[in-house]
MDTraj code that builds the backbone (N, CA, C; nanometers):
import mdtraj as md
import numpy as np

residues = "UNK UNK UNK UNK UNK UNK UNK UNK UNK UNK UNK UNK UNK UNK UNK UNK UNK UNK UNK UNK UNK UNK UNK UNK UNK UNK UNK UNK UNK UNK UNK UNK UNK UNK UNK UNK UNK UNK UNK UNK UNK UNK UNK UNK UNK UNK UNK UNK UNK UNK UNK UNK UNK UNK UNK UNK UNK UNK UNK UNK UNK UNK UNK UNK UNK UNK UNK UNK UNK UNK UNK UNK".split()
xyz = np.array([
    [0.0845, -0.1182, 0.0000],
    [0.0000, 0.0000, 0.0000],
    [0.0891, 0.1246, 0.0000],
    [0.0494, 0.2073, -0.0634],
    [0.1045, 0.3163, -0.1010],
    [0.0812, 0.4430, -0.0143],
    [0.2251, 0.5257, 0.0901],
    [0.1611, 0.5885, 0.1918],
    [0.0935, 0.7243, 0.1205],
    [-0.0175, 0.7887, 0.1818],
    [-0.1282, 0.8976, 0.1135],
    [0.0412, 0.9978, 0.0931],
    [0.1317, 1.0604, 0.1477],
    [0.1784, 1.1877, 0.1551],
    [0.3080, 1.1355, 0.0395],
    [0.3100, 0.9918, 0.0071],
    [0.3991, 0.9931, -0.0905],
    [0.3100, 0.9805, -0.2205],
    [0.2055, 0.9471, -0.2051],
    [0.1354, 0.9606, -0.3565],
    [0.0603, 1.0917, -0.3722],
    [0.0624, 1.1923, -0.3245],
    [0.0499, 1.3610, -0.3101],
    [0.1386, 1.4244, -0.3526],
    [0.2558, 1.3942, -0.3291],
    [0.4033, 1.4699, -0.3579],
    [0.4438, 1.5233, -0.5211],
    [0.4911, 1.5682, -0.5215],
    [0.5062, 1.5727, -0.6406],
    [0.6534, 1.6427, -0.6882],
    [0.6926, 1.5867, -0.7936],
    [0.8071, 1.5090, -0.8079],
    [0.8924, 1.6707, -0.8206],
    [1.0132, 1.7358, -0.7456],
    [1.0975, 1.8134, -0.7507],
    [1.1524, 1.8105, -0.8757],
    [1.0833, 1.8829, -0.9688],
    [1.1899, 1.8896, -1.1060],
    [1.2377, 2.0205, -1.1269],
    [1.2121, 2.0986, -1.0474],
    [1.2724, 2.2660, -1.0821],
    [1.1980, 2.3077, -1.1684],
    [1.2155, 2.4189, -1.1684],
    [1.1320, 2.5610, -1.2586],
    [1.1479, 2.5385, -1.4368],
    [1.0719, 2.5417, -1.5116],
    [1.1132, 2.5371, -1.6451],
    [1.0485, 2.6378, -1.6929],
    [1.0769, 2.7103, -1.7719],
    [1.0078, 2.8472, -1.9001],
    [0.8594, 2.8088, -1.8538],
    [0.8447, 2.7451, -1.8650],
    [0.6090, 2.7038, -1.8653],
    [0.6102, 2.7346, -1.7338],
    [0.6859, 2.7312, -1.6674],
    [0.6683, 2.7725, -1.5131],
    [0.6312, 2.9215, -1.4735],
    [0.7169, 3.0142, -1.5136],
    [0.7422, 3.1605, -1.5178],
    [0.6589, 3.1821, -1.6329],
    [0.6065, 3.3134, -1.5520],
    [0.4832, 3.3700, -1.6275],
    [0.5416, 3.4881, -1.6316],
    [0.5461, 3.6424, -1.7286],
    [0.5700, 3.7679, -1.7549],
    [0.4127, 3.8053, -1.7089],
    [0.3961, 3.9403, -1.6878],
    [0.2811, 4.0538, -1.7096],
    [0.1697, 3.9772, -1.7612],
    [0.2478, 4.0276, -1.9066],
    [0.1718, 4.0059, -2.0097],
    [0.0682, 3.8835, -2.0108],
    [0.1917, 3.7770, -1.9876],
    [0.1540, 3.6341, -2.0163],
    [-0.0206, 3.6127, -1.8940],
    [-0.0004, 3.6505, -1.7637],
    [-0.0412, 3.6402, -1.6908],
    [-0.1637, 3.7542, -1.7180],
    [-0.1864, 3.8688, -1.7640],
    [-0.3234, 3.9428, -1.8149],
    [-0.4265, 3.8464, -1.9110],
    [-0.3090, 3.7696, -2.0530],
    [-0.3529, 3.7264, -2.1072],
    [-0.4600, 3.6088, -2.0874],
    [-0.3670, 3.5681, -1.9362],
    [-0.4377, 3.4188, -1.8989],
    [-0.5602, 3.4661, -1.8208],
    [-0.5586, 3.5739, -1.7474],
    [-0.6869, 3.6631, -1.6489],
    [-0.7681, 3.7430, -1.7520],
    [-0.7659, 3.7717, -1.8495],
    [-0.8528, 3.8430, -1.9255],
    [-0.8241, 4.0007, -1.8784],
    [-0.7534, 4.0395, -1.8668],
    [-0.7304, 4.1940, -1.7785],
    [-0.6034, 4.2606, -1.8266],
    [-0.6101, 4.4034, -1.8477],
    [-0.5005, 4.4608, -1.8669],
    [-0.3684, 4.4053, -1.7675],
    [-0.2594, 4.4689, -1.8752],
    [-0.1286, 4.4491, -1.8014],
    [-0.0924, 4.5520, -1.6472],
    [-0.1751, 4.6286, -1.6909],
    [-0.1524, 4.7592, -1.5736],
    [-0.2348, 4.6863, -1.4471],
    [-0.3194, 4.6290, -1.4624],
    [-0.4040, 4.5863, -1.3392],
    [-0.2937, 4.4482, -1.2991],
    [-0.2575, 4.3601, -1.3453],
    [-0.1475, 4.2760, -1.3134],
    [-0.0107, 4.3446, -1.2287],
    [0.0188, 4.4195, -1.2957],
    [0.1309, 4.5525, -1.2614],
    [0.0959, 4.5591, -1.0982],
    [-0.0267, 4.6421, -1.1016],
    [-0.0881, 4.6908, -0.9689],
    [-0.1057, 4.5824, -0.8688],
    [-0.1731, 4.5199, -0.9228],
    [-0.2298, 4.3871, -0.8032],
    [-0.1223, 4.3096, -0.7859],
    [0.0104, 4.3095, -0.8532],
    [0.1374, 4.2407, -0.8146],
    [0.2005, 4.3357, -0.7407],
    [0.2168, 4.4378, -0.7340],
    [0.2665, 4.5654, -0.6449],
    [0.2502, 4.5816, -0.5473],
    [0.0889, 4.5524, -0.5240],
    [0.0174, 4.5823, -0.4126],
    [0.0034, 4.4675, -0.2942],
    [0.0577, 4.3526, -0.3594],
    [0.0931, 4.2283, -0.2978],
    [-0.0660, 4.1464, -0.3273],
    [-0.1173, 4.2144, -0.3854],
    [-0.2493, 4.0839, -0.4141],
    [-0.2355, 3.9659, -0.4701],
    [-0.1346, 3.9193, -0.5722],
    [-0.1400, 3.8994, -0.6735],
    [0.0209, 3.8165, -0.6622],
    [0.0199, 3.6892, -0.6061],
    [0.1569, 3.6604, -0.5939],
    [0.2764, 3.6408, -0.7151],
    [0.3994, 3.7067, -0.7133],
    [0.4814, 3.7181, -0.7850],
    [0.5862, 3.7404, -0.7198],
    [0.7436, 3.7950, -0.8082],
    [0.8615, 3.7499, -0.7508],
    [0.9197, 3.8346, -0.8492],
    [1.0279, 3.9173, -0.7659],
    [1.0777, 4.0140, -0.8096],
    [1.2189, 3.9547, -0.8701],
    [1.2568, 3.9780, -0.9975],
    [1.3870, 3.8736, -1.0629],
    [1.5200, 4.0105, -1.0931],
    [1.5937, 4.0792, -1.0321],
    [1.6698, 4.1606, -1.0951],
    [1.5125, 4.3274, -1.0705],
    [1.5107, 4.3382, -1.1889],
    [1.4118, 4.4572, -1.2327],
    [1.2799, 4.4069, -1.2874],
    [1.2740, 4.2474, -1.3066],
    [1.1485, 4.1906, -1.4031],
    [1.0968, 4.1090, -1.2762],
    [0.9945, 4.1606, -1.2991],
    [0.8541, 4.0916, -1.1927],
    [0.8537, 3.9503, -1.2847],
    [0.8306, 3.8552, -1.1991],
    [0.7558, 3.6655, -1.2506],
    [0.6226, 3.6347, -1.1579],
    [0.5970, 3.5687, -1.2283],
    [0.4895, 3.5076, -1.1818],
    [0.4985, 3.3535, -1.1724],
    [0.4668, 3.2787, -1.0613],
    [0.4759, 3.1025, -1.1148],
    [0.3423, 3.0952, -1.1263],
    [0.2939, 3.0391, -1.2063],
    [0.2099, 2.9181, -1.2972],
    [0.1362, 2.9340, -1.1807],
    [0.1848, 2.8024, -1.0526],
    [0.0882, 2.7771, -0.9833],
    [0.0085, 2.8428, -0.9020],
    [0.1170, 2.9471, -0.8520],
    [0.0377, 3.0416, -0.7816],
    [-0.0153, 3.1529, -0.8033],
    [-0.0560, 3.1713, -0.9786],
    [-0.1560, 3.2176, -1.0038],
    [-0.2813, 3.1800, -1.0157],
    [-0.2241, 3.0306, -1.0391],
    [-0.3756, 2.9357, -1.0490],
    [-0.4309, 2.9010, -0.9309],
    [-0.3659, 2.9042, -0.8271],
    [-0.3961, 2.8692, -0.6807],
    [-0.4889, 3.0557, -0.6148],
    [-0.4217, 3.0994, -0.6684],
    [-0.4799, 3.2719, -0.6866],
    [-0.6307, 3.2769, -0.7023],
    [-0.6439, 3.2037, -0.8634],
    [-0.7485, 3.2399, -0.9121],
    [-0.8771, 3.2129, -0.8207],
    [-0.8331, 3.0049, -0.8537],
    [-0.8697, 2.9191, -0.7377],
    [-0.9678, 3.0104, -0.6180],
    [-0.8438, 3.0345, -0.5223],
    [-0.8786, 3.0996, -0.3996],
    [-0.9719, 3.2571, -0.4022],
    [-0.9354, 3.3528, -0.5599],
    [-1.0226, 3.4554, -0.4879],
    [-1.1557, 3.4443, -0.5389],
    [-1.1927, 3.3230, -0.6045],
    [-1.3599, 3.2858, -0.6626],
    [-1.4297, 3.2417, -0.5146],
    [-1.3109, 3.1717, -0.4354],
    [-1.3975, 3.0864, -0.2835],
    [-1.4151, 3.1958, -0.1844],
    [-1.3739, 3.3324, -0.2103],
    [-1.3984, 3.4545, -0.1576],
    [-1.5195, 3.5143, -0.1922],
])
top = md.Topology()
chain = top.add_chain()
for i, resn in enumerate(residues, 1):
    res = top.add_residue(resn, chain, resSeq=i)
    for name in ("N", "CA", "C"):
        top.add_atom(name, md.element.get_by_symbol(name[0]), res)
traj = md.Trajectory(xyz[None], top)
């Protein structure tokens, strides 16, 4: 039998390009200007990660984002 927290896990492969999201990429996927992404990542709504001078976004935790502010 297979323990529950090892078949949950999920497998450490590191960050790849599909991972990291730009602005842009991330308006495109929300239906919303880049400036409101801008803002709501600024403002800390909107989780992202400051790289050098270029804001990222990961994948998941925009989708975990979305997810969470519909159960609001």
């Amino acid at each position: 039998m297979v323990d529950r927290n090892e078949r949950d896990e999920v497998p450490n492969r590191g960050l790849t390009r599909s991972d990291l999201l730009t602005a842009d990429e991330v308006a495109l996927l929300l239906a919303v200007p880049v400036s409101t992404v801008r803002d709501w990542a600024r403002r800390g709504l909107l989780p992202s990660r400051k790289l050098g001078r270029h804001r990222r976004f990961l994948r998941v935790e925009v989708e975990r984002w979305v997810v969470g502010s519909r159960a609001a």
